[in-house]
N, C-alpha and C positions, 0 to 999 in steps of 0.2 A: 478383468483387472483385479489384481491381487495388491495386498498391503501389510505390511507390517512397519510396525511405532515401537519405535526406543526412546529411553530415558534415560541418558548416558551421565554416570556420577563421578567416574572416571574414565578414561580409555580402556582400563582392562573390567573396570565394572559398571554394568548397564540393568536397566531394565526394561522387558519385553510387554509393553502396555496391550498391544492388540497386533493379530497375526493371522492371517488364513492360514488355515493348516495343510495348503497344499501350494501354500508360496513356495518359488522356486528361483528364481533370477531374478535378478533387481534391473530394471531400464534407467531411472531414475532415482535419486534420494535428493528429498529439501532437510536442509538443514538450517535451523533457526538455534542460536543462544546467545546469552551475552557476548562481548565486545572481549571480556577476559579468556572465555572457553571458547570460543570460536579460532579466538588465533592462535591457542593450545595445538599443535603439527600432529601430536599425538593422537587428537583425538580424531581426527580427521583421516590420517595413518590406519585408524582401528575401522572407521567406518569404510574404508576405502579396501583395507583386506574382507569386511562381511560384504560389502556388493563389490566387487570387484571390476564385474562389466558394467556399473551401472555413472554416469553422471551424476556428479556433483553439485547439487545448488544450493545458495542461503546467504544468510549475511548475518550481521547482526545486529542487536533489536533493544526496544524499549520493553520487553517484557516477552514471554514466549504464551505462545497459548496450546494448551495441552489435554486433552478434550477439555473437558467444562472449564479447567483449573487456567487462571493465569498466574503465570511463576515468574520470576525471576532469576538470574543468575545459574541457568541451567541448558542443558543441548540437547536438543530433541530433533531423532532423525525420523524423517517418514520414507518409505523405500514404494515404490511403485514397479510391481511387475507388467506389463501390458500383453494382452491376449493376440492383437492383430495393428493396434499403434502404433506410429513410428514418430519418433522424435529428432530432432536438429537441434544444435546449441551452435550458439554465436554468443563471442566474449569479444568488449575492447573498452579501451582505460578511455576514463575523460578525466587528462591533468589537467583542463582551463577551462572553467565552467562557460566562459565563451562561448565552445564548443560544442554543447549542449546537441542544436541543431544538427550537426557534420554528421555528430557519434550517432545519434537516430538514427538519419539515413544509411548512416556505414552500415548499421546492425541491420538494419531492415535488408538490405544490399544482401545481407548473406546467406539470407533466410532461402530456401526456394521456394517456389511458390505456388507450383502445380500439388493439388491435394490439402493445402493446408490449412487450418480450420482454426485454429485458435494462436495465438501468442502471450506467454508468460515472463513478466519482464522481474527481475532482482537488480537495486542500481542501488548506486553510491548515493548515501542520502546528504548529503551536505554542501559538494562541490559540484553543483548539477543548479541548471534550471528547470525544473519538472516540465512547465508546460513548452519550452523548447524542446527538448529533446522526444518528447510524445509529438510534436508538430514533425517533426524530421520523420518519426516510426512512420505515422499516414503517412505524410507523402512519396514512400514508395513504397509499402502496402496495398494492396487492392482494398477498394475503400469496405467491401463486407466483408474483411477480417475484424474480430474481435480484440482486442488487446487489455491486461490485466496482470497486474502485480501490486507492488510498493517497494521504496526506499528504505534501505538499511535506519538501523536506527543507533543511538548510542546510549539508553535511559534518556535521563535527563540534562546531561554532559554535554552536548555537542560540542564535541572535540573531536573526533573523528569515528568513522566507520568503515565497515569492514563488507567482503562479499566475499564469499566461493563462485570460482567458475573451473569446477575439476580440477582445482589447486588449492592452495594452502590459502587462506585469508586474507588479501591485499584488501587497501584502501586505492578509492577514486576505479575504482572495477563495476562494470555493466554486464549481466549477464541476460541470454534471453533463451528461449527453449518454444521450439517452433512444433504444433502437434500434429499429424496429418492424418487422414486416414478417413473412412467412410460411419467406423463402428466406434468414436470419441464421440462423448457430447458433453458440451461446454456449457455452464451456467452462466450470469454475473448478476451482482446488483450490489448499489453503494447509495448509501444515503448516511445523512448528519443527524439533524437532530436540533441543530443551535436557534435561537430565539435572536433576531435584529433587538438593537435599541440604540435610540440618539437619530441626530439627523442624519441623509443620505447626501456624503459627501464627495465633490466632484476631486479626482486626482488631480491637481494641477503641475505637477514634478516628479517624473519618476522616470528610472532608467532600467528597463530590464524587469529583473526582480528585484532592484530598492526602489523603493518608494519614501521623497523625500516631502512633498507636500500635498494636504489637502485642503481647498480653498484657501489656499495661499498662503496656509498656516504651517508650522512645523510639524511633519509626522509624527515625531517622534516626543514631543512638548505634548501635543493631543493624546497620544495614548497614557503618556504619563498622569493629563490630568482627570481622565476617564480610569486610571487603576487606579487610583488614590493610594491605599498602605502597599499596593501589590507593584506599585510602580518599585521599589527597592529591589526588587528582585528579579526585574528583566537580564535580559530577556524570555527566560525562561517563562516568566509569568505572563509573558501576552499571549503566549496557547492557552491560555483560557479566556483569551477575549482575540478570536480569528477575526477577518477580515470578509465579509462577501464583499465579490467585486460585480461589474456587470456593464455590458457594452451599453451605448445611449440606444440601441436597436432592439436591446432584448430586457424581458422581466425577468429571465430566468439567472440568479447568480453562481460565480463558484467560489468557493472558500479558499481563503489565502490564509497560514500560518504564518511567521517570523518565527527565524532561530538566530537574531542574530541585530546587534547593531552598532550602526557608524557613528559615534558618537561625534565625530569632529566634522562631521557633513549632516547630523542631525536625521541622520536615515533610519530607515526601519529595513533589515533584511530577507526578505522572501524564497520561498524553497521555487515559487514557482513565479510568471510575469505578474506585473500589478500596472498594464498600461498607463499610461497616462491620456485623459479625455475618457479615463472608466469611471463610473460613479463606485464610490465604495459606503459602505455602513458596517460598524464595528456589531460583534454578537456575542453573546452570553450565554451562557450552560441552563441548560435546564432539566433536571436529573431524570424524571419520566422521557421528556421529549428524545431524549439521549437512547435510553433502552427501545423505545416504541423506533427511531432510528434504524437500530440494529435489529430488527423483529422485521420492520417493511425491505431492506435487503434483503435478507432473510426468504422472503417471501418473493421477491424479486428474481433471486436465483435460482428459485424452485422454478418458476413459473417459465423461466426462458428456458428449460430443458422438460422437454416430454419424458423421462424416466426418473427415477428415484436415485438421487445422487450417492456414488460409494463415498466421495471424499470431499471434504470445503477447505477452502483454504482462506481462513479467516486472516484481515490485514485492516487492522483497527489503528488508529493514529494515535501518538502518547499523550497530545490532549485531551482525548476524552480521558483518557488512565487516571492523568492527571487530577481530572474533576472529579470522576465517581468513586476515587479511592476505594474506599473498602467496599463497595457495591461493584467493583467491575467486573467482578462474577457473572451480574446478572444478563449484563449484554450477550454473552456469550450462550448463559442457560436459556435468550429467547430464540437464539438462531437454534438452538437443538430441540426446543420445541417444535418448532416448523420442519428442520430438514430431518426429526427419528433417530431412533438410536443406533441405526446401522451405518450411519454418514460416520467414518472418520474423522475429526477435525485437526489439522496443525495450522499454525500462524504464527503471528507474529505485531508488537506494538510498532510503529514505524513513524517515519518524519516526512509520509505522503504517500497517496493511494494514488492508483491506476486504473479507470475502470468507463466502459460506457457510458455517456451521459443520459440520467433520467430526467425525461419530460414529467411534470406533476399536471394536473389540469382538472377539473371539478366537474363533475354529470354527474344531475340529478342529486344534488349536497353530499356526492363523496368525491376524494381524491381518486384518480386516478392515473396509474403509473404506465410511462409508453419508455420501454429502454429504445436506446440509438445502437448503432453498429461505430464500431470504430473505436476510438479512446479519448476519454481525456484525463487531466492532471487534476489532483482531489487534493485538500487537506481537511483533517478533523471529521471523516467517513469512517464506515465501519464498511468496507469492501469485501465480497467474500465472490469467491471463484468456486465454482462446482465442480464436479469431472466423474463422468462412468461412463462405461465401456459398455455397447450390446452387442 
């Protein structure tokens, strides 16, 4: 597997960050930038005359990651040549977040499925139910396929977003890239970081992904009076105080973010479901726990691939960004600690992760981590996908 990373300032000017020197044909290019340069046709035009045979993927993001550095307002192509890989893409629109479910299956439907070893998902981050449409991918999946991506992002905006699927930039677009072969091998691991606080409260009203009451109280009244100065500035300010949710059958929870709310039904908006009869507890930042977060994925992706990873594909959520402001460097400098200096890295900030579910569990007074096969729907994760070739 070969690679080479750009850092494109315009269409006609670029910069060559890292490159084997015996790259030769492009299979693939991810392409991550803002919501402005992404739907630039030019730039896209340019990347598409330097790989020419190669697929198109990306969308656009809350921030770009570019080895160590997270940037802003910039497009960063990464090109993958494959030695003996063969890839499959499957693209389709979800206009009614309804839908969510259909459009999984549609996509999973296109995939074939003799040979195929991992799934890479790029989706519309706003007009989507995350954990639907991840429910539709398994169920026609074979259940020891892997699955791994994240949702477009838009900064801080949530107005819309954008995706490449070997076109120009639409919105409300799914793309997915099918890997097959004997000589890939796939990493993943995703973990958060966040601190519970307050009591654990039962859902009692909720549809989908709004969530209208907990213990019979207004959702949306509670989190106001749990943000105090920060409630003026929602939605956007309650990514920094997510949601763990969690079935009455399990201890293990998943984090819900909001982008979004009904103010005339008293709702809180969710990227992904927030059942009703779930217990939920609101959570807090805590700026160590955050980076040691991204260091035990880190560690997680290494561990689920026997070889030394060429490339990661970091997909961190824009709450953390949010929180660690001018430290969010640091999340990034502990995953290159752990995967070396020879791992490539590109990514992206996003409005929800894709990735295995981790078991956590204690032997002997440490944690320890058991990943799952399959997927599920993340928010406020630092998710990172591996990939090399032998």
């Amino acid at each position: 597997m070969k690679l080479e990373q750009i850092k494109w300032k315009t269409p006609d000017d670029f910069q060559i960050y890292k490159k084997n020197d015996d790259f030769k044909v492009a299979h693939l290019v991810m392409i991550f930038g803002s919501r402005e340069l992404i739907s630039n046709d030019n730039f896209i035009d340019s990347i598409k005359q330097r790989y020419p045979l190669a697929y198109l993927i990306g969308c656009s993001t809350s921030g770009e990651i570019y080895d160590t550095e997270v940037v802003d307002d910039t497009l960063i192509s990464t090109a993958i040549s494959f030695e003996s890989t063969s890839i499959e893409c499957a693209t389709e629109m979800l206009n009614n977040v309804e839908d969510s479910y259909e459009v999984g299956c549609r996509l999973a439907k296109k995939l074939k499925k003799e040979k195929l070893t991992h799934v890479f998902v790029i989706s519309e981050g706003l007009n989507i139910n995350g954990s639907e449409f991840i429910r539709g991918m398994k169920a026609m999946l074979p259940s020891d396929i892997s699955i791994t991506g994240g949702l477009a992002g838009d900064g801080i905006l949530f107005e819309k977003t954008k995706v490449i699927a070997n076109c120009y930039a639409k919105e409300n677009m799914i793309s997915v890239i099918g890997f097959y072969g004997d000589n890939i091998r796939i990493g993943y691991g995703s973990m958060g970081g966040w601190d519970s606080f307050g009591p654990e409260r039962l859902i009692t009203k909720s549809k989908n992904n709004i969530l209208y009451e907990m213990d019979g109280k207004s959702a949306l009244e509670l989190y106001k009076t749990y943000l105090g100065d920060y409630a003026k500035d929602l939605p956007a300010s309650a990514l920094l105080f997510p949601l763990s949710i969690r079935s009455k059958d399990s201890n293990e929870g998943v984090v819900r973010s909001t982008f979004g709310a009904k103010y005339e039904d008293n709702g809180l908006m969710f990227v992904g479901d927030v059942p009703q009869g779930y217990y939920a507890k609101l959570m807090k930042a805590n700026f160590d726990r955050l980076v040691n977060g991204a260091m035990e994925a880190a560690e997680l992706s290494r561990q689920s691939m026997e070889d030394s990873p060429q490339l990661a594909i970091l997909i961190s959520c824009v709450g953390r960004k949010m929180v660690l402001k001018q430290r969010i460097e640091e999340e990034i400098e502990v995953v290159r600690d752990i995967l070396g200096e020879d791992c490539m890295f590109t990514g992206f900030y996003s409005y929800g992760e894709i990735s295995p579910y981790t078991q956590i569990f204690r032997k002997d007074g440490e944690n320890v981590y058991k990943l799952g096969k399959g997927c599920e729907f993340h928010n406020q994760t630092m998710t990172i996908t591996t990939i090399t070739e032998v």
